[in-house]
LOVO-841147 format. One record per residue: residue number from 1; residue in one letter; z, x, y of N, C-alpha, C, O in turn. Coordinates in steps of 0.2 Angstrom, whole numbers, always signed. Example, Ala and Ser with C-alpha at 12.3 -4.5 7.8 and 13.67 -1.06 7.14 Angstrom:
2
NODE_1_A_+39_+66_-28_+39_+62_-22_+39_+66_-16_+42_+71_-17
NODE_2_S_+35_+64_-11_+36_+68_-5_+39_+64_+0_+40_+67_+6
//
This chain:
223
NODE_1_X_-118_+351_+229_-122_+345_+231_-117_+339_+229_-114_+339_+224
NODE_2_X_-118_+333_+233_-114_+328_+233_-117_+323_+230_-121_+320_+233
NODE_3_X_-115_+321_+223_-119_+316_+223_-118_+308_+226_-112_+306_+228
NODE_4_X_-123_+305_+226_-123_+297_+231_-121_+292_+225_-124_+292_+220
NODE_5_X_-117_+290_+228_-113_+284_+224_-117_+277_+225_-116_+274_+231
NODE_6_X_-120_+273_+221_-125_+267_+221_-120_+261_+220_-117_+261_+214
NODE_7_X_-118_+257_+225_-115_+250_+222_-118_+245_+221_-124_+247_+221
NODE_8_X_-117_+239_+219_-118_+232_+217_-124_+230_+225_-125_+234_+230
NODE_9_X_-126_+227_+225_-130_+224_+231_-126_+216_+229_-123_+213_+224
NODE_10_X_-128_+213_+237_-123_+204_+237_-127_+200_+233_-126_+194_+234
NODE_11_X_-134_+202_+229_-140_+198_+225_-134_+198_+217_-131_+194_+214
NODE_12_X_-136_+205_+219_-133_+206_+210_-126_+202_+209_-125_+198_+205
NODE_13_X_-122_+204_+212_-115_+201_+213_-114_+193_+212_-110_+190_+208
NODE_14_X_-120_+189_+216_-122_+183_+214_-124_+181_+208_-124_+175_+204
NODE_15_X_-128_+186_+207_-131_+181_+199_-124_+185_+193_-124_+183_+188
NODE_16_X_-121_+190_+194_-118_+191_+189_-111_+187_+190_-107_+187_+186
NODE_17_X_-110_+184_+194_-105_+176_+195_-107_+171_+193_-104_+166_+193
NODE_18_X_-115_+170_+192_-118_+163_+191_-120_+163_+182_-121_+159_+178
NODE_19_X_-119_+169_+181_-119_+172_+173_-112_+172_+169_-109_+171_+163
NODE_20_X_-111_+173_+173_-104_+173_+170_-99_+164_+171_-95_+161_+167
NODE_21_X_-101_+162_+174_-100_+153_+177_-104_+151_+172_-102_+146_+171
NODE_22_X_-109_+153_+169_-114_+148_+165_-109_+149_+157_-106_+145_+154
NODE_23_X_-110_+157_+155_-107_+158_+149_-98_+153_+151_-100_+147_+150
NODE_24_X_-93_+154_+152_-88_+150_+152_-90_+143_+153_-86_+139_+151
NODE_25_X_-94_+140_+155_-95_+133_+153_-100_+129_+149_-102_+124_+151
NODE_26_X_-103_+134_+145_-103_+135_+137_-98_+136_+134_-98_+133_+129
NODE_27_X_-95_+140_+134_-89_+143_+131_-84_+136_+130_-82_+135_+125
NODE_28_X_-83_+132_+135_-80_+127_+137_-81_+122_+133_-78_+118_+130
NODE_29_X_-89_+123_+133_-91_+116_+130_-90_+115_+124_-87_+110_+121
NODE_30_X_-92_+122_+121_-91_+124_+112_-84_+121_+112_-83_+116_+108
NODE_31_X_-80_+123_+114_-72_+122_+113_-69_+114_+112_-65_+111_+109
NODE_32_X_-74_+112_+118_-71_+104_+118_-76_+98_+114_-76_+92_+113
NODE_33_X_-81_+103_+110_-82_+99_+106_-81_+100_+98_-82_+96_+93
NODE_34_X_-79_+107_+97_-74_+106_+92_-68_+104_+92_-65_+105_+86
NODE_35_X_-66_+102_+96_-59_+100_+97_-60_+92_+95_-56_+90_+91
NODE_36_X_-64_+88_+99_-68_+82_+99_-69_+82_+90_-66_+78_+86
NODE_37_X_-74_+86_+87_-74_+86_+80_-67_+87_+75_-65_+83_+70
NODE_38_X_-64_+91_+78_-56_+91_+75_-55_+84_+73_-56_+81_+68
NODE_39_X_-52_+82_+78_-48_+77_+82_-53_+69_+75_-51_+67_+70
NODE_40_X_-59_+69_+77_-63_+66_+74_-61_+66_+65_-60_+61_+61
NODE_41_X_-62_+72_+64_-61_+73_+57_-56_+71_+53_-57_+69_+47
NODE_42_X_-49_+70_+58_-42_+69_+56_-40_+62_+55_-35_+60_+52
NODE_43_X_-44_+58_+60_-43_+53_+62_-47_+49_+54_-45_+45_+51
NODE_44_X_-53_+52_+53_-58_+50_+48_-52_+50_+41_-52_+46_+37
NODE_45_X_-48_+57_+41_-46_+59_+36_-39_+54_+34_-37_+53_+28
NODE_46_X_-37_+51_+40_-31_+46_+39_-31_+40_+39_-26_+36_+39
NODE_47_X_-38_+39_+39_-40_+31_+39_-41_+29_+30_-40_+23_+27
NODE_48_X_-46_+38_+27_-47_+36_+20_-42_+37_+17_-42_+31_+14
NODE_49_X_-37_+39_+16_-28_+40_+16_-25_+34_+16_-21_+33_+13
NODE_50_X_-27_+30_+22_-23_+23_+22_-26_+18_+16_-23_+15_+11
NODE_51_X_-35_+20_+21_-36_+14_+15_-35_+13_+7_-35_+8_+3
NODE_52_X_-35_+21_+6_-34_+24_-7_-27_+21_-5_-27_+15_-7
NODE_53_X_-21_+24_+0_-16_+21_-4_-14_+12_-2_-10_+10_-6
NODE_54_X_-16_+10_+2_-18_+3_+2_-19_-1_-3_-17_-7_-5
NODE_55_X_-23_+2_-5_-29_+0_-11_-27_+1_-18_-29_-3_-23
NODE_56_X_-23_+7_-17_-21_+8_-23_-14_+3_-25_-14_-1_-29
NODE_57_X_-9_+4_-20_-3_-2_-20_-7_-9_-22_-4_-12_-26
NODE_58_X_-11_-11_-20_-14_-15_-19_-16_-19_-28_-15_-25_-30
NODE_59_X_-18_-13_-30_-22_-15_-38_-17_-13_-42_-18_-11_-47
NODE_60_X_-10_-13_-40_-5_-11_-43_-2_-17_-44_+1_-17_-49
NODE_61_X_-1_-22_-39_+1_-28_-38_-2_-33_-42_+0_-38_-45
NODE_62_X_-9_-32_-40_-11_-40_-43_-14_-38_-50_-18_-43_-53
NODE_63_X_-13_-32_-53_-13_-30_-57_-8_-35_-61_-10_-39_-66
NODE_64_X_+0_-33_-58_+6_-36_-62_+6_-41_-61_+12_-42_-61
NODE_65_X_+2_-46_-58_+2_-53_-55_+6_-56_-62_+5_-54_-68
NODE_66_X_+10_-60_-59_+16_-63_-65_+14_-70_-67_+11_-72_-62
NODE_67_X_+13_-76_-73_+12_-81_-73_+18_-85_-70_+20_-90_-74
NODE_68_X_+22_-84_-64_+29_-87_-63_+26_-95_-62_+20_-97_-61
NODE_69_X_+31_-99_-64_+31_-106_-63_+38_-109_-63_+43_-108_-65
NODE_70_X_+35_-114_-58_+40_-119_-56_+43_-124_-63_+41_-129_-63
NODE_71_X_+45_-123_-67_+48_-129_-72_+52_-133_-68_+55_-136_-72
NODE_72_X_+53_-134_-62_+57_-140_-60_+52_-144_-55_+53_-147_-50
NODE_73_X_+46_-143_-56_+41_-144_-50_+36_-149_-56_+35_-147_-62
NODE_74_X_+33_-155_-53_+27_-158_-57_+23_-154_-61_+23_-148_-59
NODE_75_X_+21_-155_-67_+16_-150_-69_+15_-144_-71_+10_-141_-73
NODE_76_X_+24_-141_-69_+25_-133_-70_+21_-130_-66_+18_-126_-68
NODE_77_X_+21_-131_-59_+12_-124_-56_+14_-120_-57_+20_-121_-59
NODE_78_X_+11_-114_-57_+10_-108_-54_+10_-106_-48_+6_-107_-44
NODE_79_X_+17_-101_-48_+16_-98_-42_+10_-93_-37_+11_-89_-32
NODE_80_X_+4_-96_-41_-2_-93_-36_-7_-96_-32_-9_-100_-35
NODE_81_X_-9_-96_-26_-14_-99_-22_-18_-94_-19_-15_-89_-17
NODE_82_X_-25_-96_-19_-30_-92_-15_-34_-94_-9_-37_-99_-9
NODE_83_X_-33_-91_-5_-37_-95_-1_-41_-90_+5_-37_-86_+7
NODE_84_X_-48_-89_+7_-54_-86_+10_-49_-80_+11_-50_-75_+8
NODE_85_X_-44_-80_+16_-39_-73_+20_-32_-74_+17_-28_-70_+19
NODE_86_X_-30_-77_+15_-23_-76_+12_-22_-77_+5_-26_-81_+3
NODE_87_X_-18_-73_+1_-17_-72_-5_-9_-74_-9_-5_-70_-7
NODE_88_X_-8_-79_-14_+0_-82_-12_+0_-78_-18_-5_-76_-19
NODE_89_X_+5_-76_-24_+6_-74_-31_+11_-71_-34_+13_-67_-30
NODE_90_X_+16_-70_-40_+21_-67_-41_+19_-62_-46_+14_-62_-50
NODE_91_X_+24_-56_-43_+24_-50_-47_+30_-46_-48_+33_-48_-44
NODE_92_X_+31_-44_-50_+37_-38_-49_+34_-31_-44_+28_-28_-44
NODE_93_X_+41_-28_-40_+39_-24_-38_+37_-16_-43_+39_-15_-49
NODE_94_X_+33_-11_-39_+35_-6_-43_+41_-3_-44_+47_-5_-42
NODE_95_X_+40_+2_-49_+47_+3_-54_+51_+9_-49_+57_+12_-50
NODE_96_X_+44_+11_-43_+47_+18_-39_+51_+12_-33_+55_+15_-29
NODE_97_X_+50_+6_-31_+54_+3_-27_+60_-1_-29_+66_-1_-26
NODE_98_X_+58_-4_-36_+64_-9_-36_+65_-8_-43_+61_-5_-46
NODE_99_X_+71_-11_-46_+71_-12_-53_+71_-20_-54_+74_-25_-51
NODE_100_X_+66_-22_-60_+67_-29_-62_+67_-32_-56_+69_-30_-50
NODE_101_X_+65_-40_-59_+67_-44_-55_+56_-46_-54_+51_-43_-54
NODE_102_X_+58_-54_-51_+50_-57_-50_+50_-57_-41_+55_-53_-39
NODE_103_X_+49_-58_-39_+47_-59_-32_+40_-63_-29_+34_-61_-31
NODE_104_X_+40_-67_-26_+33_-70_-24_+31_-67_-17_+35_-66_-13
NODE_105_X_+24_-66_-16_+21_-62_-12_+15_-67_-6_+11_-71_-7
NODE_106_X_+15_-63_-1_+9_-66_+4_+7_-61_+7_+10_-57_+11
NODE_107_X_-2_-61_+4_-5_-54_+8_-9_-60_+14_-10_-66_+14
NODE_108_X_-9_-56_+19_-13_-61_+23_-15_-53_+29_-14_-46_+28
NODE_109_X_-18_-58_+35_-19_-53_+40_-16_-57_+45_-16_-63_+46
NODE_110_X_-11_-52_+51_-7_-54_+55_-11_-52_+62_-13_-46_+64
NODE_111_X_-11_-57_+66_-14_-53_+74_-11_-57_+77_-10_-63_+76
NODE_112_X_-8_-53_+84_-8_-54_+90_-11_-51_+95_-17_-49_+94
NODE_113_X_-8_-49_+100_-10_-45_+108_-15_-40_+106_-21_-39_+107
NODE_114_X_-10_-37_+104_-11_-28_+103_-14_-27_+97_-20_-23_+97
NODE_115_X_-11_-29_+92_-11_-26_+85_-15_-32_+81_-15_-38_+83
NODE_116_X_-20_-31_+73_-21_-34_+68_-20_-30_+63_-23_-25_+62
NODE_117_X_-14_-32_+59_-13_-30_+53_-14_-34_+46_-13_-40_+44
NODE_118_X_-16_-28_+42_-15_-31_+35_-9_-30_+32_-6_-24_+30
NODE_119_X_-5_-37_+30_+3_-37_+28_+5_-39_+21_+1_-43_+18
NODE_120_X_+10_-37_+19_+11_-41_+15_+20_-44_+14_+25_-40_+15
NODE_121_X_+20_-49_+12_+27_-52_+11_+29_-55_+6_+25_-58_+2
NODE_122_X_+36_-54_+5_+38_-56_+2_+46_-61_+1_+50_-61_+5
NODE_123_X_+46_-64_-5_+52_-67_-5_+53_-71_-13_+48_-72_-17
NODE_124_X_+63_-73_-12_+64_-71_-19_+62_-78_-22_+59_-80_-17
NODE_125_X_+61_-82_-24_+57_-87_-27_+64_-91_-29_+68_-89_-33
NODE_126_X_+64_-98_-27_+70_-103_-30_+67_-106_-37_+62_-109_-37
NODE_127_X_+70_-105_-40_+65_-106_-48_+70_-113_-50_+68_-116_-55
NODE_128_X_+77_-115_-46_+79_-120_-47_+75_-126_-41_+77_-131_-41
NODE_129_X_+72_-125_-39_+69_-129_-34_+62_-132_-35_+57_-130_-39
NODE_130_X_+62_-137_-32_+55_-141_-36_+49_-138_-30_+43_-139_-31
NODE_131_X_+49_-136_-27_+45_-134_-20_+44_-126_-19_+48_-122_-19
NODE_132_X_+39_-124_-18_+36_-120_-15_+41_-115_-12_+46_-117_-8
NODE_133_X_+40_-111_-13_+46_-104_-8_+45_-104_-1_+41_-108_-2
NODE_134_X_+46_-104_+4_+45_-101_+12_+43_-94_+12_+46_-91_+7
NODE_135_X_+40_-91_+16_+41_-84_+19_+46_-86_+25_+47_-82_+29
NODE_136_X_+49_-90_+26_+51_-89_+32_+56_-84_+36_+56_-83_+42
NODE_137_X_+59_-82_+32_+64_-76_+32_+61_-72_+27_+65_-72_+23
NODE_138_X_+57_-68_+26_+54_-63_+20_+53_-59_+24_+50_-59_+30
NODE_139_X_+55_-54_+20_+54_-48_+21_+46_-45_+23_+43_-47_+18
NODE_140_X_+42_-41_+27_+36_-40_+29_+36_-33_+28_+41_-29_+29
NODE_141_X_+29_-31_+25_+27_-24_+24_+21_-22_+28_+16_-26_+28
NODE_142_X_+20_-18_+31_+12_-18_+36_+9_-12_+32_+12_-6_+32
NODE_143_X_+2_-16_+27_+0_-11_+25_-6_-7_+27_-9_-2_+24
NODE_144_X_-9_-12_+33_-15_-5_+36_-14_-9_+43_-12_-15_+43
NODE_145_X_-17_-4_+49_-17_-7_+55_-24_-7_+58_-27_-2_+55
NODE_146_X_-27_-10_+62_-33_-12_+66_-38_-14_+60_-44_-12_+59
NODE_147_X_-34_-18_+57_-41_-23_+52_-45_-29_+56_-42_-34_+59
NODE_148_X_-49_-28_+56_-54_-34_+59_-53_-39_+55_-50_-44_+57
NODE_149_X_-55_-40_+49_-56_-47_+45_-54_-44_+36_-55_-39_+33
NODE_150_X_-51_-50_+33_-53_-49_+27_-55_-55_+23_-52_-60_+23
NODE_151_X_-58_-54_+19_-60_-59_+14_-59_-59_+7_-60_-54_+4
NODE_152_X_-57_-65_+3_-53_-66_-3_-58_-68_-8_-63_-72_-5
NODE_153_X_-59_-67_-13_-64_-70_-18_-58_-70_-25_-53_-66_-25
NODE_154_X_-60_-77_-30_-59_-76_-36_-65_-80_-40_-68_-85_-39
NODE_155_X_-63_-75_-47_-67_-75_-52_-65_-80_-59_-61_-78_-64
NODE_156_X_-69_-86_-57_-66_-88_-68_-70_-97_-65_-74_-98_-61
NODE_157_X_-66_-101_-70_-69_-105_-72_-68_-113_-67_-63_-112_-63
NODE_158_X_-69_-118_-66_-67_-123_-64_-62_-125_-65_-61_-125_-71
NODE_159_X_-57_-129_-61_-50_-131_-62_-52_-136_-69_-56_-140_-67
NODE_160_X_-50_-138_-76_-50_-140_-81_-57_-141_-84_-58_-145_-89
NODE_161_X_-60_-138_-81_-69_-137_-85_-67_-131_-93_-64_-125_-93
NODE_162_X_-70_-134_-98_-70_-130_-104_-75_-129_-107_-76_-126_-112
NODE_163_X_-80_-130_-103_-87_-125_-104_-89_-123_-99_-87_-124_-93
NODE_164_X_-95_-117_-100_-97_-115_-93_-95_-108_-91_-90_-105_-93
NODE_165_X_-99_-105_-86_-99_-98_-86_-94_-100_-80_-94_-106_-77
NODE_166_X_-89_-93_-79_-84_-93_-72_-88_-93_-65_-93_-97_-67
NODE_167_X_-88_-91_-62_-90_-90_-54_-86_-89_-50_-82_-92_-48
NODE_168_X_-88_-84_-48_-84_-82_-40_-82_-88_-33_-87_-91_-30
NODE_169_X_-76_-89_-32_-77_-94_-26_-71_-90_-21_-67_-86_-22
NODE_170_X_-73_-92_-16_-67_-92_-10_-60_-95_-9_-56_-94_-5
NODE_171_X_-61_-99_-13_-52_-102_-15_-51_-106_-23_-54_-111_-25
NODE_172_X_-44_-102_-25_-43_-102_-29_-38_-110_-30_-33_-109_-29
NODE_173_X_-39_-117_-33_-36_-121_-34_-31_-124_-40_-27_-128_-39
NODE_174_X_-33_-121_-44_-33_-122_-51_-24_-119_-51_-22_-113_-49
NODE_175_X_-19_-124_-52_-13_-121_-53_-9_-119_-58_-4_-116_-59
NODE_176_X_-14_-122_-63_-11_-118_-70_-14_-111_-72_-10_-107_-74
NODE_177_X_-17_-110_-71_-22_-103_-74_-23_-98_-67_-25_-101_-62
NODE_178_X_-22_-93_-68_-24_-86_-67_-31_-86_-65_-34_-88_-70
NODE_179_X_-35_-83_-60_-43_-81_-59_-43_-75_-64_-37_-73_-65
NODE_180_X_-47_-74_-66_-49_-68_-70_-49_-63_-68_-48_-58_-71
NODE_181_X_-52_-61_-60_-53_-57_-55_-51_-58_-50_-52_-64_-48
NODE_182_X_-48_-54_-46_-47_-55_-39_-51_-50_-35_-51_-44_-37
NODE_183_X_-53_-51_-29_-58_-47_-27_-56_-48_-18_-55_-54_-15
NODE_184_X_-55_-42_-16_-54_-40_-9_-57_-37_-5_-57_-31_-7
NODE_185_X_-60_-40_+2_-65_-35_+6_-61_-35_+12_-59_-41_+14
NODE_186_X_-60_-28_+16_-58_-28_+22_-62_-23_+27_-64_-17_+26
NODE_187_X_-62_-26_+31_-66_-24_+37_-63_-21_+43_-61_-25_+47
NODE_188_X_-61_-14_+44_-57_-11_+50_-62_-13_+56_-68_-14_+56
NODE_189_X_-57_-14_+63_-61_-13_+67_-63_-10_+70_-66_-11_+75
NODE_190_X_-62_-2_+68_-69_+3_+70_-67_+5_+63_-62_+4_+59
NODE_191_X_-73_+9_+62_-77_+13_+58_-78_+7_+49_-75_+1_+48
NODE_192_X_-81_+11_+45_-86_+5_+40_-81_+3_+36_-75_+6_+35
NODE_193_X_-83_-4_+35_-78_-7_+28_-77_-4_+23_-82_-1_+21
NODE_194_X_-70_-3_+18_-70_-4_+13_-74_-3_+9_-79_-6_+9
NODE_195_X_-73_+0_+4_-75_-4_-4_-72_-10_-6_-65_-10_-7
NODE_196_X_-75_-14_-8_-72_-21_-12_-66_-18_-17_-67_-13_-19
NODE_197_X_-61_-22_-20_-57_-21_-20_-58_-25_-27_-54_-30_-27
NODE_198_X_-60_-25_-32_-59_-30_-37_-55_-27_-43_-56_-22_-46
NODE_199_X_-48_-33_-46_-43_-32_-48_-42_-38_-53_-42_-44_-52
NODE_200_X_-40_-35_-61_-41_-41_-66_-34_-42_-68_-31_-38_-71
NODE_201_X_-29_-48_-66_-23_-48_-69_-22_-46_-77_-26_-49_-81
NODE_202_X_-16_-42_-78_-16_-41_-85_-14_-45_-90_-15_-46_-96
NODE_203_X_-7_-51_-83_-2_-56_-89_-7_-61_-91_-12_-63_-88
NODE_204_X_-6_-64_-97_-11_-71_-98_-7_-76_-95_-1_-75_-93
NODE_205_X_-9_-80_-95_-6_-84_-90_+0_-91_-94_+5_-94_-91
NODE_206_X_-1_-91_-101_+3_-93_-108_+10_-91_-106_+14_-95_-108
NODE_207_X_+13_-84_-103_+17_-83_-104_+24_-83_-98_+28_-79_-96
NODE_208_X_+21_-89_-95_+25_-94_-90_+28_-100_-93_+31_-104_-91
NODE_209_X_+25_-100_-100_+26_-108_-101_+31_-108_-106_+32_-103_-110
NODE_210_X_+34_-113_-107_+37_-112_-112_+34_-116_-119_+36_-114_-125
NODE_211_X_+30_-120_-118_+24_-123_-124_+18_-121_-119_+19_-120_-113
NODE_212_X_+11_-120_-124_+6_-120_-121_+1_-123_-126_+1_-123_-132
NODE_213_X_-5_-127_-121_-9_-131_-124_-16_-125_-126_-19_-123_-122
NODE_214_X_-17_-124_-131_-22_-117_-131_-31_-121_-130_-36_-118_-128
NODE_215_X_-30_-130_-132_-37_-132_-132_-37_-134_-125_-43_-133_-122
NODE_216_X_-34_-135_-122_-33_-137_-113_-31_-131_-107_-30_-132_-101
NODE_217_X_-31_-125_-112_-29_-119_-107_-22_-123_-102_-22_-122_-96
NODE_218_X_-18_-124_-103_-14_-128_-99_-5_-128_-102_-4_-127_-108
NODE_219_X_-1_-128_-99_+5_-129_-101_+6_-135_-104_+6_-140_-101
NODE_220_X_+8_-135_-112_+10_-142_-113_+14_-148_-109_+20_-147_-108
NODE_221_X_+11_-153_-108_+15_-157_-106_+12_-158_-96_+14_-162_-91
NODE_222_X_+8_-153_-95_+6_-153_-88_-1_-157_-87_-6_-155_-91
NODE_223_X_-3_-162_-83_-6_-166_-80_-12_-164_-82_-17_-167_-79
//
């Protein structure tokens, strides 16, 4: 006896290609959105990475914030200015880049066309000059890219006020003394801001001077 061989019918054939078409793009989908999550993850992963070691250089510098001063300049200033988005101040570099040596710095944010970055500059300071340093030929370091904004705060007391609690202000005038605090917020332009960034100089600011007025917080002999 022969047995009868049953094949496929053109129904089943169809839905078992319409089954098979549906599994593969599910299958497709899974794949492009963990790819999509990948991709996401890494991106998240190197932004938190920018920002610790940013931030870390960051409180490493104004940490070692220097009391440098002009002795050939009115008044002795100091080498520091703050102002809402740019940060002026001397410090030494660290000990894994440079040996010795003071340097004056400019943190700011730089944008054109393409790009907004957070920068930082440097240059060597004329300490025989009665005038303020230039960036103009200084050396530039890009220390994070696509920053939207940032904002500068410092913390302490009014320029020749000797009572009175400090307060936080948006720019720092005071050319003798050092803010107590410096505090930095930056804003990428995608994903969330920062944590604040707040940083207490360790030098006192005394030891710029060559006399110092301890009742007037001031360098002896300065206005």
């Amino acid at each position: 006896m022969s047995a009868r061989v049953r094949g496929f019918t053109l129904i089943e054939l169809v839905i078992a290609l319409m089954l098979l078409a549906l599994m593969t793009s599910v299958l497709f989908g899974s794949l492009q959105l963990a790819g999509r999550s990948w991709d996401s993850g890494e991106a998240k992963v190197a932004q938190v990475t920018e920002m610790r070691q940013t931030q870390q250089f960051l409180r490493e510098q104004l940490a070692g914030a220097y009391p440098q001063r002009l002795p050939k300049a009115a008044e002795i200033p100091l080498l520091f200015s703050g102002e809402r988005e740019e940060l002026r101040f001397a410090a030494p570099l660290p000990a894994r880049v440079a040996e010795g040596g003071i340097l004056y710095f400019r943190l700011s944010l730089l944008k054109d066309a393409e790009h907004s970055r957070l920068v930082l500059e440097r240059a060597i300071p004329d300490l025989s000059s009665p005038d303020e340093p230039s960036f103009d030929r200084a050396d530039r370091s890009i220390l994070a890219d696509g920053i939207g904004s940032i904002k500068l705060g410092f913390f302490g007391r009014d320029s020749n006020a000797v009572e009175g609690s400090p307060t936080w202000r948006d720019r720092w005038n005071d050319r003798q003394l050092l803010p107590q605090l410096i505090r930095i917020e930056v804003v990428p332009t995608r994903g969330p801001a920062w944590p604040p960034l707040v940083v207490e100089p360790r030098r006192a600011p005394e030891a710029g001077c060559r006399a110092w007025d301890a009742s007037r917080q001031r360098c002896a002999g300065a206005g």
